[in-house]
C-alpha positions as CSV (number, residue, x, y, z in Angstrom):
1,X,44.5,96.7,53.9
2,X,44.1,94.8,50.8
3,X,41.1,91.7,50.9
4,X,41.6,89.7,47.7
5,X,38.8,87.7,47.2
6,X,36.3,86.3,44.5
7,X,33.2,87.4,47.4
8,X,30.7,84.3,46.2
9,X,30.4,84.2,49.9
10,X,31.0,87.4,51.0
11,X,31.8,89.0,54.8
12,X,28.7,89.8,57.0
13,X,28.1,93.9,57.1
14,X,28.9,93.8,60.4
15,X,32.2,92.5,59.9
16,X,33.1,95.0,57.0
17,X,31.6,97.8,59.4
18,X,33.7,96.7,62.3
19,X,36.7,97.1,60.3
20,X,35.5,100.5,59.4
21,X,35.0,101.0,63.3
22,X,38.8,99.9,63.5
23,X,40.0,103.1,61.0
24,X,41.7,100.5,58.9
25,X,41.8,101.5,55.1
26,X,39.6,98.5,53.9
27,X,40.1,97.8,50.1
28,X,38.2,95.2,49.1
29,X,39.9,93.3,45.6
30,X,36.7,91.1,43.6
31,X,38.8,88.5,41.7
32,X,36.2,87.0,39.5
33,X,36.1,85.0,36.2
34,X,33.8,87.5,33.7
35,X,32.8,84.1,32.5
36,X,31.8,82.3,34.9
37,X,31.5,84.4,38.0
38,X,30.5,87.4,36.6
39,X,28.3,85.9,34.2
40,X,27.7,82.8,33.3
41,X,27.6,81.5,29.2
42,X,24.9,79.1,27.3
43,X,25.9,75.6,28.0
44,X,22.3,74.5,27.5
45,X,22.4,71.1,25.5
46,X,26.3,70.4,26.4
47,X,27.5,68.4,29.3
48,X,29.8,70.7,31.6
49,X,31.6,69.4,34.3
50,X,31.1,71.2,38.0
51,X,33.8,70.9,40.3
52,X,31.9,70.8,44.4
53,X,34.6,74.0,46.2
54,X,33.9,72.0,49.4
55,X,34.2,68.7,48.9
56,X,36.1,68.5,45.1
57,X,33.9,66.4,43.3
58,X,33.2,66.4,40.1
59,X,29.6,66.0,38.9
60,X,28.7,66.3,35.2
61,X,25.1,68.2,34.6
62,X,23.2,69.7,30.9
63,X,21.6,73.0,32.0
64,X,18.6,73.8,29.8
65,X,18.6,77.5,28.4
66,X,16.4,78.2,31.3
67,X,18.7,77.3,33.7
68,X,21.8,79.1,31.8
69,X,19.9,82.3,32.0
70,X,18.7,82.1,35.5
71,X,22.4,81.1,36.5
72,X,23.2,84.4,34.4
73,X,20.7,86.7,35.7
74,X,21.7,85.4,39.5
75,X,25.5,85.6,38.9
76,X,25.0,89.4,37.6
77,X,22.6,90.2,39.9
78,X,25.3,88.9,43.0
79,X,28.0,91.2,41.4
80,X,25.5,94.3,41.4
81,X,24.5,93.8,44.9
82,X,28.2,93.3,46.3
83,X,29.8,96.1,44.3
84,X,26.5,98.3,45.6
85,X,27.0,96.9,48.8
86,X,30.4,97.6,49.5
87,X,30.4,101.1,48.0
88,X,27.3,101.8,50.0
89,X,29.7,101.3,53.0
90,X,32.8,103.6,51.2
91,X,35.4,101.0,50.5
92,X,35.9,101.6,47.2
93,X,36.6,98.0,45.4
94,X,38.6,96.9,43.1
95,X,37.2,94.5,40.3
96,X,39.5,92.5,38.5
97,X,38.3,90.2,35.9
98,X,41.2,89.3,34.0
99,X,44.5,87.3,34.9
100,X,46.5,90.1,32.3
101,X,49.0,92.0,34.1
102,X,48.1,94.8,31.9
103,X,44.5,94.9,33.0
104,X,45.0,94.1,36.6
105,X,47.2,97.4,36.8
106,X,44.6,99.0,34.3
107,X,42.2,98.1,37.4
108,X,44.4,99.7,40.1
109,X,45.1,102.3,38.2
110,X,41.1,103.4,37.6
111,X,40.7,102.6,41.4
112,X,43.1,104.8,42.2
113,X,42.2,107.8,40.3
114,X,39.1,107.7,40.9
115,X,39.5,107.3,45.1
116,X,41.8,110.3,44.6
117,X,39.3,112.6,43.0
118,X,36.5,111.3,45.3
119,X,38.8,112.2,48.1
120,X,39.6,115.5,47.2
121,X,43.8,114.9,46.6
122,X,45.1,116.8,44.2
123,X,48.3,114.9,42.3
């Protein structure tokens, strides 16, 4: 089963373990903007607007470089842990980072080969 999600606010363990429990083949998909998600780029000294995901509002804020690099640091360090996470539990994920249709197979491809040869399957 394929769970297609950017994982800002990712499943508890136990949830990912009880699907384990279940036998379901758990692949988890991290759709993430290397930008933004991934990363996050030096806006100090420019206005950028910042969109609320619950309620929709807008609000404009200037991050100092500070701010940009502890937004950075905290962005990377949340991809690290999730990716370390979920392989620590063997679910293999998939991270895609682009909207390209070459790339996004590029990903699935990679995943694929490499859950073969971790698996033992010969082609």
């Amino acid at each position: 089963m394929f769970v297609l999600s950017d994982f800002l606010d990712p499943p508890s363990r136990e949830t990912w373990l009880t699907a384990v429990e279940h036998l379901w083949d758990v692949i988890p998909v991290v759709i993430q903007d290397p930008v933004w998600e991934q990363s996050f780029p030096d806006v100090s000294g420019i206005v950028v607007p910042i969109r609320d995901p619950r309620s929709g509002r807008i609000t404009h804020v200037r991050l100092k470089k500070k701010e940009a690099a502890t937004r950075r640091r905290a962005n990377e360090e949340r991809l690290l842990a999730l990716l370390d996470e979920l392989t620590l539990l063997d679910l293999d994920p998939v991270l895609l980072s682009s909207s390209r249709p070459s790339e996004i197979l590029a990903a699935f491809l990679d995943w694929n080969e490499f859950r073969r040869a971790r698996r033992g399957v010969v082609a």
